[in-house]
N, C-alpha and C positions, 0 to 999 in steps of 0.2 A: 219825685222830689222829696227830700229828708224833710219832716216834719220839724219843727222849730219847736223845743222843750226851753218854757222861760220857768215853771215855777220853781225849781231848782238852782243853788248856782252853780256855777261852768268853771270848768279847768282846760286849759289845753297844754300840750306837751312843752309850748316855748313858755308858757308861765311856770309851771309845776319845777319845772331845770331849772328855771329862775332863785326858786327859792330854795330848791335842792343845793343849788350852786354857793346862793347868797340873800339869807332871806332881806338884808337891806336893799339888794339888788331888784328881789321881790316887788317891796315896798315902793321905791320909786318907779318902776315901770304899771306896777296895777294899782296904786294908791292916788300917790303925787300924781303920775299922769305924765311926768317932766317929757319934755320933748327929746327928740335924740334925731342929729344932723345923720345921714346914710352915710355910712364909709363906702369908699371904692369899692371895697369888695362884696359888703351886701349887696350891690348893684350891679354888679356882675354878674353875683349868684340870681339877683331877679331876672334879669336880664336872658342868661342862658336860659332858665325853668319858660320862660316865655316862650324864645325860639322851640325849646324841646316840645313845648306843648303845643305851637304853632305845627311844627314838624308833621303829625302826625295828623295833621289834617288833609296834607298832601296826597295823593292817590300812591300807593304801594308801586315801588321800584320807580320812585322820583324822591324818594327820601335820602338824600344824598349829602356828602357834605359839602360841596358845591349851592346846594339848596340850601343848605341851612346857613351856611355863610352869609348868603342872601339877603336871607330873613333875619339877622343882627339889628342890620339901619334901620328898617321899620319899626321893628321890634321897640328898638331905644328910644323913638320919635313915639311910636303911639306912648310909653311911659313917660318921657319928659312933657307929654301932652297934655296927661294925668297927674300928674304930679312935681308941685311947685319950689322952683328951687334946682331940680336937677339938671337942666341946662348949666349950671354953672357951679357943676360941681367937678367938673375936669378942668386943670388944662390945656389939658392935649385930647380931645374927645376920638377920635382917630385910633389914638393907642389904645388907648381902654377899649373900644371897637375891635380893634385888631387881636386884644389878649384875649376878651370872648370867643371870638372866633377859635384861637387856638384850642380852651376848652371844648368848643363842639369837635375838635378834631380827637381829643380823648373820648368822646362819648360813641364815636363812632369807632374806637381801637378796643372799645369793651362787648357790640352792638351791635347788630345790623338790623334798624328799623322796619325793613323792609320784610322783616320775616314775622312780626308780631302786629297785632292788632290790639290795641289796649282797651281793655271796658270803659276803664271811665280816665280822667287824669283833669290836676288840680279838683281833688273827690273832697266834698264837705261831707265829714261824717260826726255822729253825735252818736253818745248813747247813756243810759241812767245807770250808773250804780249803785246795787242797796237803797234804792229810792232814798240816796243823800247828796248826790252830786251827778251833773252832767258834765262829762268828758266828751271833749269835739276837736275837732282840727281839720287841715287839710291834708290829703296823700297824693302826692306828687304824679304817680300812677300808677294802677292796680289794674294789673292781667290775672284772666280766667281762661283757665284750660278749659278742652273742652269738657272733660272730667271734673271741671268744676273747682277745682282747685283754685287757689289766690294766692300771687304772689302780689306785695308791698313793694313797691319800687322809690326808692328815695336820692337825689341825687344830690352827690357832696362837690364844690367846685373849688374847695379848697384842700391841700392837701391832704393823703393817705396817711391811717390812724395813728394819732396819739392818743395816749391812755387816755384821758382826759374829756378830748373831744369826741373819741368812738363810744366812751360810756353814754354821752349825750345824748347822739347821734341811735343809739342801739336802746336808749331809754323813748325816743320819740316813736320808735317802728312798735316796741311793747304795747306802747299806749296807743294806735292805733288795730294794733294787732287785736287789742284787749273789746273795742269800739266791733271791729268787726265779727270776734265771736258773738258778741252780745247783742249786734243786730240781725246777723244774718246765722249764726249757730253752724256756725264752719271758720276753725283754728284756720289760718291763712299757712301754707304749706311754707312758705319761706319769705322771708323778711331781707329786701336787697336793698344795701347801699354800695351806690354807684359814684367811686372817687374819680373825677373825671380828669384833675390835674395830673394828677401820678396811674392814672389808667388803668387802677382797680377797683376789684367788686368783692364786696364782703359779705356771702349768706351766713344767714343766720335761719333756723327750723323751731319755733318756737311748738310748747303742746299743752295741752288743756291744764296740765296742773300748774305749770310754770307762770301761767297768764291768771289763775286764779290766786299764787302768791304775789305776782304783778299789782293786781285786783287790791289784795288786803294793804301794799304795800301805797298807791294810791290813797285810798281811803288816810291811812295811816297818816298822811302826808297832808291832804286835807285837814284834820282835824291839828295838825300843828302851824296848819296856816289862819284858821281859825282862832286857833289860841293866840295867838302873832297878835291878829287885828283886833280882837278884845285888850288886852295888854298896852298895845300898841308899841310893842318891841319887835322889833324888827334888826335884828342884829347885823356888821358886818361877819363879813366871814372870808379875809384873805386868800387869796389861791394863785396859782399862774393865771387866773382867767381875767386879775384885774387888771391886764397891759390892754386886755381889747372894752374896758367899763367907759363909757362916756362918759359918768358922774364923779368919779375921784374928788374934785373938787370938791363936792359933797361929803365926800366918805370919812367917816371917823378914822378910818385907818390911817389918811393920806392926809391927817390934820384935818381935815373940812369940817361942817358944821349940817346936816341934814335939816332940808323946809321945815317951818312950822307944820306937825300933824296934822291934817284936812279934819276938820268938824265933821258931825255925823257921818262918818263913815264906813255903809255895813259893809260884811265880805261880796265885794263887787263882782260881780260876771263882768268881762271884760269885754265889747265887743270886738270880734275874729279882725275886723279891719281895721283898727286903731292900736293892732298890737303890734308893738316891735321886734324886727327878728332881726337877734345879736346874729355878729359874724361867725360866730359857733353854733349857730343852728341852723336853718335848712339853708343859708347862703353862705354856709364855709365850704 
């Protein structure tokens, strides 16, 4: 079990993109707190990483996509069980059922489950930087050769790369890549995302130096988030990415007016389960 590092504050990849992206973006999801209704297709995205991780609990050569078909309906029932509101977030609950489904049929045109045994999946990992910050998140799933080797396994349910989204996307695997040299002192041999709409797979081979610029650039990144919240400037920052922003209303950009700034407010660790993940990050 990963030991829990509170004296530090924490960053994780869906916040850090946050403010890489848009540090107003930032600001309402780890400041404000504001709430954000699930789109479709985060829910999708949860939805499939479920079944995927259900999958593999299966006994080797029943991993099928017959099987995982399967495991959709349950899948959606134990989350709308958990979590209040998604009952009635479809019309047609059926379809949306049915378009999952099709995604696992890409995952199996990239895949054959039946040949791998994964170490860990849905992995909490953490680790201290420069004794100035904890970096944490979750890894979708992470295979070990027997050689020892690690691969990062990440899965995309929304379409194969645009610029945009694959830099995200290839920024989130860094920063776990970065958590695993640092805890276990083994570079992960390749970094896979797995586009399951459009039925590709992108490696990527990170090495020691790259993850140690990675490292500084982290840090770096930190200390502007820092200054941010001292300040209390929190900038927009326009992009393609504000068609999928639930806040626009908010956004200076878009004419809006941003909340009064929350009193005493130090740089927050965010808890992992109260955070938001936009449809550009692990549920595109």
């Amino acid at each position: 079990m990963t030991e829990t590092i509170t004296t530090l504050p924490t960053l994780s990849p869906s916040r850090a993109a946050d403010f890489k992206t848009c540090p107003l973006l930032y600001r309402f999801r780890s400041i404000d707190r504001l709430p954000e209704r699930p789109t479709p297709d985060q829910m999708r995205g949860t939805l499939v990483h479920a079944v995927l991780e259900a999958l593999f609990e299966e006994p080797t050569g029943t991993r099928t996509p017959e099987r995982a078909a399967a495991l959709v309906a349950p899948q959606w029932q134990r989350l709308v069980e958990t979590e209040e509101g998604l009952a009635d977030l479809f019309a047609d609950t059926e379809a949306f059922l049915e378009s999952s489904r099709e995604l696992l049929g890409g995952y199996f045109a990239v895949e054959d489950p039946n040949r791998l045994e994964p170490a860990e999946r849905e992995a909490f990992v953490q680790a201290e930087v420069d004794g100035k910050l904890v970096i944490r998140g979750y890894i979708d799933r992470l295979d070990v050769s027997p050689a020892g080797d690690l691969r990062v396994v990440d899965y995309k349910t929304g379409g194969a790369p645009r610029e945009a989204f694959e830099a995200r996307a290839m920024f989130q695997l860094k920063f776990y890549a970065l958590v695993l040299w640092r805890t276990r002192g083994v570079v992960p041999r390749v970094l896979r995302l797995m586009y399951l709409k459009d039925r590709e797979v992108c490696d990527f081979s990170p090495d020691a130096e790259e993850l140690e610029r990675f490292e500084r650039t982290l840090l770096a990144l930190w200390q502007a988030i820092e200054r941010a919240t001292a300040e209390r400037d929190f900038r927009a920052q326009p992009s393609r990415l504000c068609g999928w922003c639930a806040h626009q209303a908010l956004c200076p950009a878009f004419g809006g007016t941003p909340p009064p700034y929350p009193e005493r407010v130090a740089v927050p660790p965010v808890p992992l389960s109260t955070e938001a993940e936009p449809a550009t990050g692990r549920d595109e």
